[in-house]
BAFIRO-750563 format. One record per residue: x, y, z of N, C-alpha, C in turn; residue number from 1. Coordinates in nm, 3 decimals, decimal comma. Layout:
// BAFIRO-750563
[[X Y Z] [X Y Z] [X Y Z] NUM]
...
//
This chain:
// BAFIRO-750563
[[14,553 10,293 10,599] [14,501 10,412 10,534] [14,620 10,497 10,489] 1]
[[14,599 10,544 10,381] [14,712 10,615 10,299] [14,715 10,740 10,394] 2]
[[14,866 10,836 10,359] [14,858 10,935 10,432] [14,759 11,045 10,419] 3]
[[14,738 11,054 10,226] [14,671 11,152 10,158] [14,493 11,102 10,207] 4]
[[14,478 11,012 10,247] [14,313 10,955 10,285] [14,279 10,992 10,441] 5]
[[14,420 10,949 10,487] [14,421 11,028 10,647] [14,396 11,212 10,673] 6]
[[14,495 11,218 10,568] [14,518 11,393 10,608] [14,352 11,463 10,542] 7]
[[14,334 11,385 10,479] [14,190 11,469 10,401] [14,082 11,425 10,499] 8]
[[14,072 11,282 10,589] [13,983 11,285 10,669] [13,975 11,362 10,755] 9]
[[14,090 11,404 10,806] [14,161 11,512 10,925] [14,059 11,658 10,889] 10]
[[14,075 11,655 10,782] [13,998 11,797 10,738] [13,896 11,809 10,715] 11]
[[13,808 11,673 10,693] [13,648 11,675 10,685] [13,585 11,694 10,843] 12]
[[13,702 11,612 10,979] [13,641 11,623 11,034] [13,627 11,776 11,140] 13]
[[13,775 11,865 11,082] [13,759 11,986 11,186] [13,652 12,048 11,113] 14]
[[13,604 12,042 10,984] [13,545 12,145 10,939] [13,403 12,080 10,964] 15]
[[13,379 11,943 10,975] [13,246 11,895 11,062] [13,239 11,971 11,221] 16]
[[13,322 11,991 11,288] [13,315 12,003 11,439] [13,312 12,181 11,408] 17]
[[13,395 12,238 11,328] [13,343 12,404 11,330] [13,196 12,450 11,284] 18]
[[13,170 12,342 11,159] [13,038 12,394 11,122] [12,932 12,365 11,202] 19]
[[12,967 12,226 11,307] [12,868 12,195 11,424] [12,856 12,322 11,459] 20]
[[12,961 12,375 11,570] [12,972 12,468 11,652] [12,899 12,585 11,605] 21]
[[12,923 12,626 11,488] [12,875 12,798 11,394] [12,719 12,747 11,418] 22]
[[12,699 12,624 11,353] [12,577 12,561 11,288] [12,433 12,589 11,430] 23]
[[12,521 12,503 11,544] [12,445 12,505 11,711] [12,417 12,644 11,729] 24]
[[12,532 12,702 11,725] [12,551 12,903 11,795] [12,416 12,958 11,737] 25]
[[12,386 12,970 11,602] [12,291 13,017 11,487] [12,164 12,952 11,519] 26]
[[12,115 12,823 11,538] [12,033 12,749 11,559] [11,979 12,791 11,713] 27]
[[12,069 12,807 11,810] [12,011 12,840 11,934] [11,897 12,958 11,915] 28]
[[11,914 13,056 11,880] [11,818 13,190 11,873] [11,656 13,091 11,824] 29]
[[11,690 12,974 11,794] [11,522 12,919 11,769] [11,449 12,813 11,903] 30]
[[11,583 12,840 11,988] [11,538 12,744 12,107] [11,644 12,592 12,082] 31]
[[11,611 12,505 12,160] [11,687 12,399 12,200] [11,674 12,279 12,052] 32]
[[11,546 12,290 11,963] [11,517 12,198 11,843] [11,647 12,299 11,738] 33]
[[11,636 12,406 11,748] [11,719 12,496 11,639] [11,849 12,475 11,688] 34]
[[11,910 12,434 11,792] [12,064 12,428 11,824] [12,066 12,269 11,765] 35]
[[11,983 12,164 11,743] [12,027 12,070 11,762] [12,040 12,041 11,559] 36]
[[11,932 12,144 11,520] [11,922 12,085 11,383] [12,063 12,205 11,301] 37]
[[12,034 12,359 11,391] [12,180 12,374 11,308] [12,316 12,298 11,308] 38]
[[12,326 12,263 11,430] [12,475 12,157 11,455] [12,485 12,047 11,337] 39]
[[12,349 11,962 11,334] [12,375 11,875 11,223] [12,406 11,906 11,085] 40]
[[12,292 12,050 11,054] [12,361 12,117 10,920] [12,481 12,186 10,920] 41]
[[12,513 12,237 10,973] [12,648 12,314 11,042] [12,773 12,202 10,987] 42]
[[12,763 12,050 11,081] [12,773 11,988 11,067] [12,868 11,937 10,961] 43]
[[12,733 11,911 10,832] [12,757 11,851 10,703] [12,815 11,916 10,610] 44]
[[12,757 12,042 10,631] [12,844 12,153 10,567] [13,003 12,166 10,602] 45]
[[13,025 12,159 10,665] [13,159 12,182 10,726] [13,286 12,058 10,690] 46]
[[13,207 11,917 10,721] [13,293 11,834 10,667] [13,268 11,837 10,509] 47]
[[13,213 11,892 10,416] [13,206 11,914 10,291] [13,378 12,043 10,273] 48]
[[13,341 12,137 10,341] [13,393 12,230 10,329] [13,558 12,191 10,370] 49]
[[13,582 12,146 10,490] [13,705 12,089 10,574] [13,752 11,978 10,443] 50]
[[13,653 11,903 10,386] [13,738 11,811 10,300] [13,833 11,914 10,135] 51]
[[13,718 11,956 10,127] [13,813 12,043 10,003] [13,928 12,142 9,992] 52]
[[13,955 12,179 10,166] [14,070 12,218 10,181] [14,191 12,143 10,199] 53]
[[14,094 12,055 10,273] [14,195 11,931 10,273] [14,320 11,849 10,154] 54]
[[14,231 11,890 10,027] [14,258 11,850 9,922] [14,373 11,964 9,863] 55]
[[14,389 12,080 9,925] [14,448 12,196 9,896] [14,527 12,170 9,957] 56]
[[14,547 12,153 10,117] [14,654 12,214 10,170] [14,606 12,102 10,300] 57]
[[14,749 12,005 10,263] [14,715 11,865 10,405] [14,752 11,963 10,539] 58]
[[14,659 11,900 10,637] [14,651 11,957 10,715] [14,790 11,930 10,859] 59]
[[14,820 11,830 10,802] [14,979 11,763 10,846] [15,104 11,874 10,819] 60]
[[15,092 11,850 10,664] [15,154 11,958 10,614] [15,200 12,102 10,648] 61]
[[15,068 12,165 10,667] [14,989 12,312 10,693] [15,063 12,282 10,860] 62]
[[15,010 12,206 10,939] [15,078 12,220 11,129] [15,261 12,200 11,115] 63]
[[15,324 12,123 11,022] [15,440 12,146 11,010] [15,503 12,267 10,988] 64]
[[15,453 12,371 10,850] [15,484 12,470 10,825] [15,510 12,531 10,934] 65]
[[15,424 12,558 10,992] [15,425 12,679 11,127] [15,467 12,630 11,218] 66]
[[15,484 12,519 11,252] [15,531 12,483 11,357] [15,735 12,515 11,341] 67]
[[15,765 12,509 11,224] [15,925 12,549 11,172] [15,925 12,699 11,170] 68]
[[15,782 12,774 11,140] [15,810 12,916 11,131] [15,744 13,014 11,238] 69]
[[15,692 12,976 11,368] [15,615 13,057 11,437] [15,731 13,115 11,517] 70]
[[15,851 13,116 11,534] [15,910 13,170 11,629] [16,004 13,326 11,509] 71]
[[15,955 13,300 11,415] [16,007 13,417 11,293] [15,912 13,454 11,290] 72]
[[15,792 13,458 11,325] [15,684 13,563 11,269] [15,681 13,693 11,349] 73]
[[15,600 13,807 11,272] [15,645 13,903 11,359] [15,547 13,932 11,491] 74]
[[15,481 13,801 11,512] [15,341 13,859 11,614] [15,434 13,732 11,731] 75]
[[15,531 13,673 11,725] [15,549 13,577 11,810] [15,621 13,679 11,914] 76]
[[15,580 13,572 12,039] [15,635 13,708 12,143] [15,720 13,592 12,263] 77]
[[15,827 13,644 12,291] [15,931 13,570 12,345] [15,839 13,483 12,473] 78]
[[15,932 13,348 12,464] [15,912 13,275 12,615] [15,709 13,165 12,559] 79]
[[15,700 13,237 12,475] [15,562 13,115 12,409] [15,617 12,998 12,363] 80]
[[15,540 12,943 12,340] [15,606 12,747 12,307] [15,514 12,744 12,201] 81]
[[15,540 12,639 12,096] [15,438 12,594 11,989] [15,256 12,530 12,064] 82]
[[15,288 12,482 12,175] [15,182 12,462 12,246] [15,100 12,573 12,265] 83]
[[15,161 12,705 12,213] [15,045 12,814 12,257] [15,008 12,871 12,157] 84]
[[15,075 12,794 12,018] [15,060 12,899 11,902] [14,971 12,782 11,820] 85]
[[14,991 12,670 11,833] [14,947 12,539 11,725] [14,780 12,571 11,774] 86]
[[14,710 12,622 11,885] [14,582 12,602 11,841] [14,530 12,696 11,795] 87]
[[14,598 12,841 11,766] [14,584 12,959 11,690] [14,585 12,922 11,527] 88]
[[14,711 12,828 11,497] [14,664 12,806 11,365] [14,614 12,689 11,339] 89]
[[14,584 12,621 11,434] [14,449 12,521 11,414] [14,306 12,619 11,344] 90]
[[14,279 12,721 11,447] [14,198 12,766 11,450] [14,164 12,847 11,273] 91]
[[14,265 12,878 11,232] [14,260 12,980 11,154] [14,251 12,837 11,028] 92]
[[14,310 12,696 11,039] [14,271 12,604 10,959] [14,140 12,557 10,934] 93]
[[14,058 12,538 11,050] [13,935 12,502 11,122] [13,794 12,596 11,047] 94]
[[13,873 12,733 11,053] [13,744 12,828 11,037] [13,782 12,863 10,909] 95]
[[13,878 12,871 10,818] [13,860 12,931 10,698] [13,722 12,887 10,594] 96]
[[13,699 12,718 10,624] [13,613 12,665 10,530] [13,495 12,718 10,590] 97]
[[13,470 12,738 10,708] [13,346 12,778 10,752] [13,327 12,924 10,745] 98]
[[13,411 13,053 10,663] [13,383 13,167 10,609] [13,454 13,152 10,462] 99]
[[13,493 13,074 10,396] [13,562 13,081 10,275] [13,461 13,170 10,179] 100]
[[13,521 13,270 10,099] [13,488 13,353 9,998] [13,460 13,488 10,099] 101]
[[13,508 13,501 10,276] [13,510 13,614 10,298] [13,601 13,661 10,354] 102]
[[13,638 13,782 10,384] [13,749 13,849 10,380] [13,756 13,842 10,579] 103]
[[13,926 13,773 10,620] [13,969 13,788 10,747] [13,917 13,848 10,816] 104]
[[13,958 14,032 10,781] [13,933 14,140 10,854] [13,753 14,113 10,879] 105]
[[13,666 14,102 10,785] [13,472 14,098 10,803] [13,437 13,986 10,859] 106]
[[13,533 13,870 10,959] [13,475 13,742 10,997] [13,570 13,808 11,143] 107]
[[13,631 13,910 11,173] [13,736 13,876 11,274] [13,643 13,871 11,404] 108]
[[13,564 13,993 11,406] [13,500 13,982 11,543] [13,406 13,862 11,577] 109]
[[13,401 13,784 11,488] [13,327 13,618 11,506] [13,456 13,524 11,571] 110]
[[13,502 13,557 11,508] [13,635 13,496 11,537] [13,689 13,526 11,700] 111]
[[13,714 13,603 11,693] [13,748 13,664 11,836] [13,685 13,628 11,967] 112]
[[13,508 13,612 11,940] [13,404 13,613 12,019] [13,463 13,470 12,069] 113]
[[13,501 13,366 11,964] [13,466 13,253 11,960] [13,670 13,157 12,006] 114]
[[13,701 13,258 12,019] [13,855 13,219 12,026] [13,882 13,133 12,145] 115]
[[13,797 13,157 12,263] [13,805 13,148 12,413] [13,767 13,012 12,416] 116]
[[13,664 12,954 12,391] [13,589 12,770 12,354] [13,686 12,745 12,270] 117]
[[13,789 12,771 12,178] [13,872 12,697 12,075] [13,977 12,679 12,136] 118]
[[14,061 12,751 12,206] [14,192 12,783 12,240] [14,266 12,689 12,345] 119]
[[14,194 12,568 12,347] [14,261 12,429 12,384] [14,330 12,497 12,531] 120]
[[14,438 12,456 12,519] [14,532 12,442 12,606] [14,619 12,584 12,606] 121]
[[14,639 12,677 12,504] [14,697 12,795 12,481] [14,699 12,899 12,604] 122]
[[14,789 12,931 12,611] [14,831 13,063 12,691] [14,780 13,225 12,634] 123]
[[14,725 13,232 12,434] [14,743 13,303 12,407] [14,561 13,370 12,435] 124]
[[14,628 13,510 12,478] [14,454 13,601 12,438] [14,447 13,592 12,271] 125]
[[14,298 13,704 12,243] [14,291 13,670 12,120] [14,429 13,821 12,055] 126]
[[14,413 13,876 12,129] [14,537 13,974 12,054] [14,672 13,931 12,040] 127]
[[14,713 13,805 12,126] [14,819 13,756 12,072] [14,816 13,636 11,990] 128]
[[14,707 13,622 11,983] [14,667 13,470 11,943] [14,627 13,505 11,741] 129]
[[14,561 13,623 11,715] [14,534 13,669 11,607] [14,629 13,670 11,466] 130]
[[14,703 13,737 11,469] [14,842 13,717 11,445] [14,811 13,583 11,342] 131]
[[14,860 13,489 11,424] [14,850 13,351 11,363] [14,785 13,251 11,361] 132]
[[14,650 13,347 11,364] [14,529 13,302 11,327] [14,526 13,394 11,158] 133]
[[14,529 13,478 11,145] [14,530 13,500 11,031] [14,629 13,482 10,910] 134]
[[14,768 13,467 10,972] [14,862 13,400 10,916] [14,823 13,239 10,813] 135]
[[14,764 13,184 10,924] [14,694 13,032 10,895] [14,583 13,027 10,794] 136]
[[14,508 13,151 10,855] [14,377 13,129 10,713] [14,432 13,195 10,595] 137]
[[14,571 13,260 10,552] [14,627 13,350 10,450] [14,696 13,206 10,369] 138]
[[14,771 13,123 10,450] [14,850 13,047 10,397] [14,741 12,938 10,311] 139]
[[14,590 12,923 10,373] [14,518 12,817 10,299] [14,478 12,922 10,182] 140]
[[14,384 13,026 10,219] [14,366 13,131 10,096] [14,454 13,167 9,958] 141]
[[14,584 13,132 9,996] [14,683 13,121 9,858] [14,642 13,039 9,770] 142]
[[14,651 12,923 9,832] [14,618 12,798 9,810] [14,463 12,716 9,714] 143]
[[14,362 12,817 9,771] [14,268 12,794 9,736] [14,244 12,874 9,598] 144]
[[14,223 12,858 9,505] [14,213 12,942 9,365] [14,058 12,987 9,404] 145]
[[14,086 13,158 9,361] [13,975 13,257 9,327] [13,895 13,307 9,466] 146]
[[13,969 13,293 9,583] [13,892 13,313 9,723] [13,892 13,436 9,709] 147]
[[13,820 13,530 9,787] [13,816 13,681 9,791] [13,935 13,742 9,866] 148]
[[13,965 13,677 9,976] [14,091 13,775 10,021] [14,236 13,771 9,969] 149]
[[14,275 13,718 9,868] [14,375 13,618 9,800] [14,445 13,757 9,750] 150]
[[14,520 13,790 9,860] [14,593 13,960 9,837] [14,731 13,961 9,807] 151]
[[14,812 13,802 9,797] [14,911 13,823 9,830] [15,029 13,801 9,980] 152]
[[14,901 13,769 10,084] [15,005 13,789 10,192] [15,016 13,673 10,264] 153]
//
């Protein structure tokens, strides 16, 4: 499998496993049939969504970047390892397709709620963890032509 067939599967499937997750969360309020049918739409949507970023910005690519620049950013805080920062901008890779066309700041407290089930192996809370979580969804938002938060940063 080519790299470019790999890295784009890579991205159908986080944005399958976020839109599960959003898809289940939303679906629960209908009982145990509504968690199971949002997950699947959640789901499909998501690897739709995860693939077309994919196509923007490899997701290989995108974990290299930061992984060369998280110790220059200004939210990095001494004595952290890339092990505590890589699932922050996983995260911020993961969820952009599953709010794309809305603005960081109006998805954060979803985000936040939801940081604690994502945050792998990380050391970071979400106040240190934020940072470069939004860093991550800024760097795909460049990337993506005509998104709403596309400010520049």
């Amino acid at each position: 499998m080519s790299d470019i067939k790999k890295d784009h599967s890579i991205g159908e499937g986080t944005g399958a496993v976020a839109g599960a997750v959003t898809g289940a969360a939303v679906g629960s309020v209908a009982g145990p049939v509504g968690t199971v049918v949002g997950a699947v739409v959640g789901g499909a949507l998501g690897s739709k969504a995860g693939g077309g970023i994919a196509e923007a910005i490899n997701p290989t690519d995108y974990s290299r970047h930061f992984e060369t620049a998280y110790k220059t950013a200004p939210y990095y805080t001494a004595g952290r390892e890339w092990n505590d920062y890589q699932p922050a901008y996983k995260y911020g890779y993961d969820t952009y397709g599953q709010y794309r066309g809305q603005r960081f700041e109006d998805v954060e407290p979803q985000l936040e709620r939801d940081w604690n089930a994502t945050k792998a192996n990380s050391r970071l809370g979400w106040n240190e963890a934020k940072g470069a979580v939004r860093d991550g969804w800024h760097h795909i938002e460049r990337a993506m032509p005509g998104d709403a938060d596309n400010d520049g940063r």
